[in-house]
Structure formats: C-alpha cells, structure tokens
MDAnalysis code that builds the backbone (N, CA, C; Angstrom):
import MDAnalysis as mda
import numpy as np

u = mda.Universe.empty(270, n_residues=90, atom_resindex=np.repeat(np.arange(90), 3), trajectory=True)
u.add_TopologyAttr("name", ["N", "CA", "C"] * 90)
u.add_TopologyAttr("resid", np.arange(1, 91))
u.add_TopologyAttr("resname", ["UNK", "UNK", "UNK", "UNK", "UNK", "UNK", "UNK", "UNK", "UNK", "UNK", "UNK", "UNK", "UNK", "UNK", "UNK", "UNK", "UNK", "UNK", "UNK", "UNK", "UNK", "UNK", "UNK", "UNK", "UNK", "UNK", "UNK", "UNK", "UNK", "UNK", "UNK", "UNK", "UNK", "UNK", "UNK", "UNK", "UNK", "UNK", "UNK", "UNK", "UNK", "UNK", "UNK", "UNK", "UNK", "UNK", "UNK", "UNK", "UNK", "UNK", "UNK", "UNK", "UNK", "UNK", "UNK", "UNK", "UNK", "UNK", "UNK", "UNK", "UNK", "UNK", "UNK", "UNK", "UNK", "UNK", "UNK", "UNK", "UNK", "UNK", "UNK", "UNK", "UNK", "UNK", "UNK", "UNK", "UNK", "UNK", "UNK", "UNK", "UNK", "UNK", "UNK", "UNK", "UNK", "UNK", "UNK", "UNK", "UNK", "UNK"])
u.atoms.positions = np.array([
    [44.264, 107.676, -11.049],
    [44.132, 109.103, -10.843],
    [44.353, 109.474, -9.380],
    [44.268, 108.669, -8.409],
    [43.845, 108.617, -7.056],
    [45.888, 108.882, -7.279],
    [46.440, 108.253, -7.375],
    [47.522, 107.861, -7.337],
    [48.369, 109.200, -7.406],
    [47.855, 109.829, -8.549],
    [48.542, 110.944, -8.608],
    [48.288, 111.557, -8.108],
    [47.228, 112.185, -7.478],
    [46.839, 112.963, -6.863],
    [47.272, 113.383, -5.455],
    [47.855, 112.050, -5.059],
    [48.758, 111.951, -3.736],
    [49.628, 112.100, -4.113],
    [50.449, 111.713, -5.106],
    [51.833, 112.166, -5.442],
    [51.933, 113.697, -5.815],
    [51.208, 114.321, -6.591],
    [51.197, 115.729, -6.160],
    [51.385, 116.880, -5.134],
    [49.884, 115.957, -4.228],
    [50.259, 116.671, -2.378],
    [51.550, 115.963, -1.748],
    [52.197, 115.454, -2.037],
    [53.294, 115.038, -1.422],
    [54.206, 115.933, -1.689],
    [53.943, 116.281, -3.079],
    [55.574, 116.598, -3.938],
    [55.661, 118.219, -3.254],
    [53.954, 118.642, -3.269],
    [53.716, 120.532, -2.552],
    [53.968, 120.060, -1.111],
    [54.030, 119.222, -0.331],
    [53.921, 119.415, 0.721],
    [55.400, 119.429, 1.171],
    [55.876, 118.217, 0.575],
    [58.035, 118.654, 0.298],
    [58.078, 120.041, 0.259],
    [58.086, 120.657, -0.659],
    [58.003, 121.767, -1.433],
    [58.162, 122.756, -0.177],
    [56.852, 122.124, 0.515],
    [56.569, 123.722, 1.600],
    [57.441, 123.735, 2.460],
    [57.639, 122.569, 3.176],
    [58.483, 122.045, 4.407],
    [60.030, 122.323, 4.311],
    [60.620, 122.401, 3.262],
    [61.967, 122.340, 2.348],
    [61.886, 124.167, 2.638],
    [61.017, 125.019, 2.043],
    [60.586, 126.479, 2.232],
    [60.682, 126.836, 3.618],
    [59.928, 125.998, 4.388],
    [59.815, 126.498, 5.605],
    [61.194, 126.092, 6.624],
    [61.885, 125.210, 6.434],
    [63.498, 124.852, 6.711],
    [64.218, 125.496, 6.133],
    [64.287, 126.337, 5.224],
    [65.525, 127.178, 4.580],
    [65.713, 128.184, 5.497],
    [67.386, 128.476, 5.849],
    [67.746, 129.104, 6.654],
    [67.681, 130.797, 6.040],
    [67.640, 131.627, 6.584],
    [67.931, 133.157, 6.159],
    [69.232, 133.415, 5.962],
    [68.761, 133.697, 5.015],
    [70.759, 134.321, 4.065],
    [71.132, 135.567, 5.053],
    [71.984, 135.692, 5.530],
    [72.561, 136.909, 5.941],
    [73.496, 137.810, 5.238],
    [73.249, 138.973, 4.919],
    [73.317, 140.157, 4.050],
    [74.109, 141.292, 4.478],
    [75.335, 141.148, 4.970],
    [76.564, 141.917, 5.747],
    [76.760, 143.539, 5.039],
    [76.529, 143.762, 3.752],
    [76.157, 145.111, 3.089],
    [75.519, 145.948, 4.147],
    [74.506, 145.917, 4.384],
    [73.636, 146.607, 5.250],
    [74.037, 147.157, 6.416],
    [74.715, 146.309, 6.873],
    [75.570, 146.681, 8.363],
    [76.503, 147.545, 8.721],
    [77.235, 147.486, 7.661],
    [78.891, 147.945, 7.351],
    [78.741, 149.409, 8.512],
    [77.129, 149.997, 8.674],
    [77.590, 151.672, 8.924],
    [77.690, 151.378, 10.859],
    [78.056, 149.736, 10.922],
    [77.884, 149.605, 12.731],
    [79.460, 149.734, 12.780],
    [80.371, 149.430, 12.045],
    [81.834, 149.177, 12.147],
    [82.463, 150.724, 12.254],
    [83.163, 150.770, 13.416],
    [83.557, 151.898, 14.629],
    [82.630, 151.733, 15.183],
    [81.335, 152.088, 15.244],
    [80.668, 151.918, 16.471],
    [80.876, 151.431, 17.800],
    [80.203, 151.323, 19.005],
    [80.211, 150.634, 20.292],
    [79.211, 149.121, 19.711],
    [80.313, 147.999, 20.327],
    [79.849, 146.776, 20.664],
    [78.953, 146.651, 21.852],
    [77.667, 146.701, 21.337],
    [76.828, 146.949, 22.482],
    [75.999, 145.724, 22.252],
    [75.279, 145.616, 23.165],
    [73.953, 144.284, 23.204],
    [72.866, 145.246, 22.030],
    [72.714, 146.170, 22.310],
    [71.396, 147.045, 21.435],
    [71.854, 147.472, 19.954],
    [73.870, 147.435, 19.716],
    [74.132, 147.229, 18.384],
    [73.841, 145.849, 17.888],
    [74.477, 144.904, 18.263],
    [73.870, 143.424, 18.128],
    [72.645, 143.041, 18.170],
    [71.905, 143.626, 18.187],
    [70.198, 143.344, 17.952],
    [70.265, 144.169, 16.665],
    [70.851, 145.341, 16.544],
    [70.224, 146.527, 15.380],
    [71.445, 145.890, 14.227],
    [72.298, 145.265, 14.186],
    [73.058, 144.456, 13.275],
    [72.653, 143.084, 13.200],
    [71.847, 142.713, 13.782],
    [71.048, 141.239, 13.348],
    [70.012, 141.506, 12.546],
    [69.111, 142.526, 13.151],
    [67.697, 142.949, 12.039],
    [68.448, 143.385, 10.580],
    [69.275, 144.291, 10.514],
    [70.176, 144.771, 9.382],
    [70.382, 143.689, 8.522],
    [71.406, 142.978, 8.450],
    [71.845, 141.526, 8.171],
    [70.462, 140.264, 8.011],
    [69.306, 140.478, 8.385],
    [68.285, 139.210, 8.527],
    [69.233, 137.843, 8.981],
    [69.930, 137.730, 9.821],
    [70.876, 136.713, 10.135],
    [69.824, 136.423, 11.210],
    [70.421, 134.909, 11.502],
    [69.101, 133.929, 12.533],
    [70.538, 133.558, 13.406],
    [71.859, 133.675, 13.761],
    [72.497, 133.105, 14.208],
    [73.610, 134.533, 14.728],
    [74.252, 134.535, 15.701],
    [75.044, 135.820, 15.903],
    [76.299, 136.091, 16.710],
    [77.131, 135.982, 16.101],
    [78.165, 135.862, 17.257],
    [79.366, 136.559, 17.423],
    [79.781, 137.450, 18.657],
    [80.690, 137.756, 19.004],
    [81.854, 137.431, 19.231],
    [83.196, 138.544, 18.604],
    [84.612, 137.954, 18.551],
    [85.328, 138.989, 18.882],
    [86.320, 138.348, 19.736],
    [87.120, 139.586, 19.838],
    [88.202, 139.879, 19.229],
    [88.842, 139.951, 18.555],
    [89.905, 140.963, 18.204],
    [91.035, 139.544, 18.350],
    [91.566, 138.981, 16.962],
    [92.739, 137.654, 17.625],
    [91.748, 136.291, 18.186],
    [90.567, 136.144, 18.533],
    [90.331, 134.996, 19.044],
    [89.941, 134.007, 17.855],
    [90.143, 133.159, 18.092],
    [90.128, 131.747, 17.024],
    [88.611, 131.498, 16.937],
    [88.101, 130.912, 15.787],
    [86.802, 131.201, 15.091],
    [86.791, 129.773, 14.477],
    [85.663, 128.978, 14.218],
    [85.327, 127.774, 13.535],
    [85.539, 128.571, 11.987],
    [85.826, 127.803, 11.212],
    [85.537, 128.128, 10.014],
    [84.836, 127.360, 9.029],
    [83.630, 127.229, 9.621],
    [82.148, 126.247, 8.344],
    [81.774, 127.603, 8.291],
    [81.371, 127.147, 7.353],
    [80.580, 128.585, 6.717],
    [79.167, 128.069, 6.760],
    [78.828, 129.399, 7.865],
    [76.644, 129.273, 8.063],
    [76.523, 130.491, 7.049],
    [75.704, 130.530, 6.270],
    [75.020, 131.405, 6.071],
    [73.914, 132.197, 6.237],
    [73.438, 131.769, 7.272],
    [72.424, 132.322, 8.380],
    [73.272, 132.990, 9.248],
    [74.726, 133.532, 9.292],
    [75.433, 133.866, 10.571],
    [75.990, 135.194, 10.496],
    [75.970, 135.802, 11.254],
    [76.236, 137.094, 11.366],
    [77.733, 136.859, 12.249],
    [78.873, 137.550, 12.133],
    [79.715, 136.938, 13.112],
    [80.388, 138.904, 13.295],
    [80.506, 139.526, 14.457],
    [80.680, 140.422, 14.352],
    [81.931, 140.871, 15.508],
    [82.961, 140.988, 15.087],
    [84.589, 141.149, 15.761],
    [84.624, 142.789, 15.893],
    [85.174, 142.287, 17.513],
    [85.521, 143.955, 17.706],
    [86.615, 143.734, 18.708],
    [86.808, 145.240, 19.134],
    [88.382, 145.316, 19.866],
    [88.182, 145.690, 21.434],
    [89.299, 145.844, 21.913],
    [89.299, 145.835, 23.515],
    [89.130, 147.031, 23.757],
    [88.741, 148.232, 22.857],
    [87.899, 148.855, 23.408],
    [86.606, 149.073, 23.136],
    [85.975, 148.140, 22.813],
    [84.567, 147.356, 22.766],
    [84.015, 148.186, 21.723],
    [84.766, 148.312, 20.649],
    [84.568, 149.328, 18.939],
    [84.338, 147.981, 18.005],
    [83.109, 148.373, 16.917],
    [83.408, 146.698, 16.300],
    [84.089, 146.965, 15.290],
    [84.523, 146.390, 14.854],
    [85.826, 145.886, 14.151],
    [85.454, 145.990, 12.270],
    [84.624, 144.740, 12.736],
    [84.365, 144.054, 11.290],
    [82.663, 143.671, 11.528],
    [82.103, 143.317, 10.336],
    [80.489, 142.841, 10.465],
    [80.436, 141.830, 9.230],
    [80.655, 140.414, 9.532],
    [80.785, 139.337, 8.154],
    [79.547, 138.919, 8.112],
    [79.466, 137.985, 7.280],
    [78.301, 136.715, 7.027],
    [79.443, 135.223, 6.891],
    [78.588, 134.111, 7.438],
    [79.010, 132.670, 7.123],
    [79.995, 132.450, 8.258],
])
C-alpha cells in the first residue's frame, strides 16, 4: 500500500511540474486591431498582454526570420515607417 501511495504522489507531482512548464499559447486574433498602428515599445507591451505570448519579437519589413515554430511567440513585422505590418503567433 506504502508503494502506491508514492507512486501516486509521484504521478500528481509529474502532473503539476509538466502544468507548471507548459508554455502560453499565443492567441494573434486579439491583436489584429494593432496592425497600422505605430511600432512602439508601449504597442509591444499592449500586443504581448493581447496575445498572452511569453516570447516577442520584432521584424522589419523583408528581414529573414527562423522558422521553428514557438508557440509562446508573438512575432510582430512592421515597415520603415515604423507602422506594424502584421501581428503572428509561432
């Protein structure tokens, strides 16, 4: 009985740790109303809370981009006259 009983708290304690390591999905819907906007530092905070993205990154317009897909990532492209562009996830 002892036996299981540890195998139980093991299996919840996986459980939690696995919960508490899962990354935040980022949710690009929400955002969409930043695109025209100004690429600002204070849009990029108010398009990270939007999105729940944990990761965030700026592009400009033509520049070359990794392509793994995070899904914690907010990746947000804009143009040279600092208008954003686009607002993705991954």
């Amino acid at each position: 009985m002892t036996i299981s009983l540890a195998a139980a708290l093991s299996s919840i304690t996986l459980a939690l740790a696995s919960a508490q390591l899962e990354p935040q999905v980022c949710d690009a819907s929400s955002a969409q109303q930043f695109v025209g906007g100004p690429a600002t530092q204070e849009t990029g905070a108010q398009i990270m809370a939007a999105t729940r993205a944990t990761i965030f990154q700026w592009v400009l317009v033509g520049s070359p981009v990794t392509k793994d897909y995070r899904r914690e990532r907010v990746r947000v492209v804009y143009d040279r006259d600092m208008k954003v562009v686009s607002v993705t996830c991954g």
